[in-house]
C-alpha atoms as one frame of an Amber mdcrd trajectory, in Angstrom:
protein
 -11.836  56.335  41.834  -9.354  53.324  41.028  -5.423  53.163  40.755  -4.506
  54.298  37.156  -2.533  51.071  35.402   0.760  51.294  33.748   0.016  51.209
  29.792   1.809  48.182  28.479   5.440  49.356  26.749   5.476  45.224  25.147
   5.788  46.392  21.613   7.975  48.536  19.232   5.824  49.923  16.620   2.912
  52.517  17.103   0.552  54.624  14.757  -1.231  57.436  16.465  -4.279  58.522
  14.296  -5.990  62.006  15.140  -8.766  64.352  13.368  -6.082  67.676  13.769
  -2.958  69.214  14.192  -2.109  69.744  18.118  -4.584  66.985  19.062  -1.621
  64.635  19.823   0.076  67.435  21.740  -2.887  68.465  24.323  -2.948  64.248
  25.753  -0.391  61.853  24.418   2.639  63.334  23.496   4.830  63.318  26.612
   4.125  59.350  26.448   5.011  59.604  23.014   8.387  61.035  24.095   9.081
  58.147  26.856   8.327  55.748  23.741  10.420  57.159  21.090  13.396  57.639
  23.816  12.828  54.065  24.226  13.798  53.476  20.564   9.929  52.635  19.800
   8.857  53.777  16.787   5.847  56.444  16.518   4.425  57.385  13.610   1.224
  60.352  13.367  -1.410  59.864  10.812  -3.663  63.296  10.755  -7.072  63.008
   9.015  -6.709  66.955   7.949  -4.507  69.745   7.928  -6.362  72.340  10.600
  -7.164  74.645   7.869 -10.392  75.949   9.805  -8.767  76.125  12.978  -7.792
  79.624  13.182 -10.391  82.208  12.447  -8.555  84.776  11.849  -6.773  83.410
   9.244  -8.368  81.599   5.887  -8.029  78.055   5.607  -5.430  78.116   2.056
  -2.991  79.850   4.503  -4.103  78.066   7.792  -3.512  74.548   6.514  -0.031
  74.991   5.605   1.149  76.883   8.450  -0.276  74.490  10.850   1.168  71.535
   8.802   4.622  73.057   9.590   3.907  73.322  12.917   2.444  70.105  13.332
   6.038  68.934  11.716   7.560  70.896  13.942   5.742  69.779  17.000   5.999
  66.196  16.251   9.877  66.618  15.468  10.260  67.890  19.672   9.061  64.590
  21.014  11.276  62.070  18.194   8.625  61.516  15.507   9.436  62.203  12.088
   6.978  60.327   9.890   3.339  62.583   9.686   0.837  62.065   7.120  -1.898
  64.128   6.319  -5.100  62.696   4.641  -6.860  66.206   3.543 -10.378  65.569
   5.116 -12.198  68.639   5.541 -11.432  70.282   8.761 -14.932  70.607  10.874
 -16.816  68.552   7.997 -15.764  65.319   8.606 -17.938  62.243   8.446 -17.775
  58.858   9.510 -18.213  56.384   6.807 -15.478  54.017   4.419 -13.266  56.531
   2.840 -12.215  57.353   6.522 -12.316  53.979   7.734 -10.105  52.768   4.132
  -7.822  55.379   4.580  -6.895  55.369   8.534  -7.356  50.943   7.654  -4.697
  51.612   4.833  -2.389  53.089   7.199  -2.543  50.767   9.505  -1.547  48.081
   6.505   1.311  49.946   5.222   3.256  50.734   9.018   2.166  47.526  11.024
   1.515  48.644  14.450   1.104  47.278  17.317  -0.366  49.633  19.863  -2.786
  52.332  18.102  -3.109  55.941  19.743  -6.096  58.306  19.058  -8.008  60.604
  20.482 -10.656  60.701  22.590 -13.955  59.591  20.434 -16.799  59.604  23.293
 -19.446  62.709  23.521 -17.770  64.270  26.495 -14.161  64.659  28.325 -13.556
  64.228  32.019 -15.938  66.852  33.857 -18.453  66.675  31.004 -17.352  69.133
  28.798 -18.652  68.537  25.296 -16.004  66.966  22.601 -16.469  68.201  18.707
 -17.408  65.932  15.952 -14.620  65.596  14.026 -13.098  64.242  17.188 -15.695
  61.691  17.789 -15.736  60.764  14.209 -12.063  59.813  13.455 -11.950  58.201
  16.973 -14.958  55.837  16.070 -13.289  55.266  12.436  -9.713  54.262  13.672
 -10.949  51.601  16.163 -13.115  50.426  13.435 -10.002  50.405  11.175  -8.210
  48.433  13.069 -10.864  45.164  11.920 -10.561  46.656   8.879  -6.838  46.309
   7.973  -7.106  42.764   9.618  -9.778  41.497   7.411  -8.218  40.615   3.765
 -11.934  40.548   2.025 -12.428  44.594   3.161 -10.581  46.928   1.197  -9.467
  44.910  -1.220  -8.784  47.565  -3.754  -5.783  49.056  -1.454  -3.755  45.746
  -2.538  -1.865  45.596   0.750  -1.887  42.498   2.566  -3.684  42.623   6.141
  -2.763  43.498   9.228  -3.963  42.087  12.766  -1.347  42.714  15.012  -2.849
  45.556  16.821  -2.781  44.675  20.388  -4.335  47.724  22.279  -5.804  50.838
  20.910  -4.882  53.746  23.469  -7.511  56.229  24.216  -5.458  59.932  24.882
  -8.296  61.960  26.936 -10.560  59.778  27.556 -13.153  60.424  30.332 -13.090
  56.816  31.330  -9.293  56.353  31.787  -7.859  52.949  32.712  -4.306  53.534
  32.816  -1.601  56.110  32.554   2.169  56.630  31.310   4.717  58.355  33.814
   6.172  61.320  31.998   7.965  62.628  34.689  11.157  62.788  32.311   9.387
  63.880  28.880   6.545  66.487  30.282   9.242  69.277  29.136   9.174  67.678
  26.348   5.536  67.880  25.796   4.925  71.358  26.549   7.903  72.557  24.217
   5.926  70.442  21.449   2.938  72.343  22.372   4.552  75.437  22.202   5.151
  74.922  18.671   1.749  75.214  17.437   2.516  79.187  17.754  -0.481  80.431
  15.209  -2.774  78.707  16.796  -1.945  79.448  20.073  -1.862  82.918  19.384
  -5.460  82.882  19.154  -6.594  81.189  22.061  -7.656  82.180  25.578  -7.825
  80.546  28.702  -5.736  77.693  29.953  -5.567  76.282  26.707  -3.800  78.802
  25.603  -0.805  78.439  27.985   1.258  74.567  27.345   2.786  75.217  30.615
   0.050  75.871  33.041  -1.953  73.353  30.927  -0.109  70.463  30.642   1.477
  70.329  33.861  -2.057  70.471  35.773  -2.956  67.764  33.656  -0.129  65.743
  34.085  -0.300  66.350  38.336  -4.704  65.983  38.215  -3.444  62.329  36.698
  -0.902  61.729  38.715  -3.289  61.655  41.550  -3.844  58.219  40.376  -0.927
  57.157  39.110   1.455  57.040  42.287   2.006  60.862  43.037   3.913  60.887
  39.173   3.357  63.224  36.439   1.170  61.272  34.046  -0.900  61.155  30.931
  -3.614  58.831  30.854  -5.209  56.540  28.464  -8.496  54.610  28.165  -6.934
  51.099  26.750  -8.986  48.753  24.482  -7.481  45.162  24.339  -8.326  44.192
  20.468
């Protein structure tokens, strides 16, 4: 298997897009600590609120707990602009109202580099990735022609954007290239940690930011120099 490459760090401005809370924080966010220590901007667009990720608790009391968190959690690694756009959790569906709103987002912050998550059937090892994954993964690179083109979405009134140079893949099972996070993976699991209610409920390796995210950053640093690492599938637009 190749050399990982470095991600390119040629740009100030970034939008990561993601179907729920504590997506960001199981792949990207100990890169998204380098970048904001950096004094890049990073801003987290959510397409839902997690309400029907804890089943033990109903979704009109899950959503805004896990909001908070999510807050909370983006607050650890220096982001402090999240937006939620209140697509059902688990129901979500590829089509233009996703693709508009993630494409309006992208017109109203002006990124350059776009993160999201990993939209392919299957992660490293072939485990199976969920839909509503898949589905905001598919509509955020599609957004990003979107929000260039001034004849789509016309109704948002916001002049176009096209200066999206890479869309980074968190996850992916076809990584390219890879951010050392030697100095922010602390940083990372403590943003983990703060999606408490939902880790309360989980079992397995998932359920511990610690054992979790440090495997993962050493399993990619294999390939990345011997250095703690997150990795990234990276799509030159």
């Amino acid at each position: 298997m190749d050399d990982l490459t470095p991600v390119p760090e040629d740009w100030r401005s970034a939008l990561a897009v993601v179907a729920h809370p504590d997506d960001l924080e199981y792949g990207a966010s100990g890169a998204i600590a380098r970048w904001t220590d950096q004094g890049k901007t990073v801003r987290y667009l959510l397409a839902c609120r997690g309400e029907a990720g804890i089943d033990t608790m109903p979704p009109e009391e899950a959503g805004p707990v896990r909001e908070r968190e999510q807050i909370a959690s983006a607050a650890v690694v220096g982001v402090s602009e999240v937006e939620f756009l209140d697509h059902p959790d688990g129901m979500m569906t590829y089509g233009l109202p996703l693709r508009r709103d993630i494409a309006a987002a992208i017109r109203r912050h002006k990124p350059e580099l776009l993160i999201i998550g990993n939209h392919h059937e299957t992660y490293a090892g072939g485990f199976l990735n969920m839909a509503d994954h898949r589905v905001v993964g598919a509509a955020a690179v599609d957004a990003v022609r979107d929000a260039a083109n001034r004849w789509v979405f016309r109704e948002l009134g916001l002049e176009p954007w096209g200066g999206v140079k890479h869309v980074a893949v968190s996850e992916s099972p076809r990584a390219t290239h890879a951010v050392d996070i030697t100095d922010h993976l602390d940083l990372s699991i403590a943003s983990l940690r703060e999606h408490a209610s939902y880790l309360a409920v989980l079992t397995g390796d998932m359920a511990d930011p610690e054992r979790f995210l440090r495997r993962s950053a050493e399993k990619a640093g294999e390939r990345f120099g011997g250095r703690p690492a997150t990795t990234f599938e990276l799509l030159d637009m």
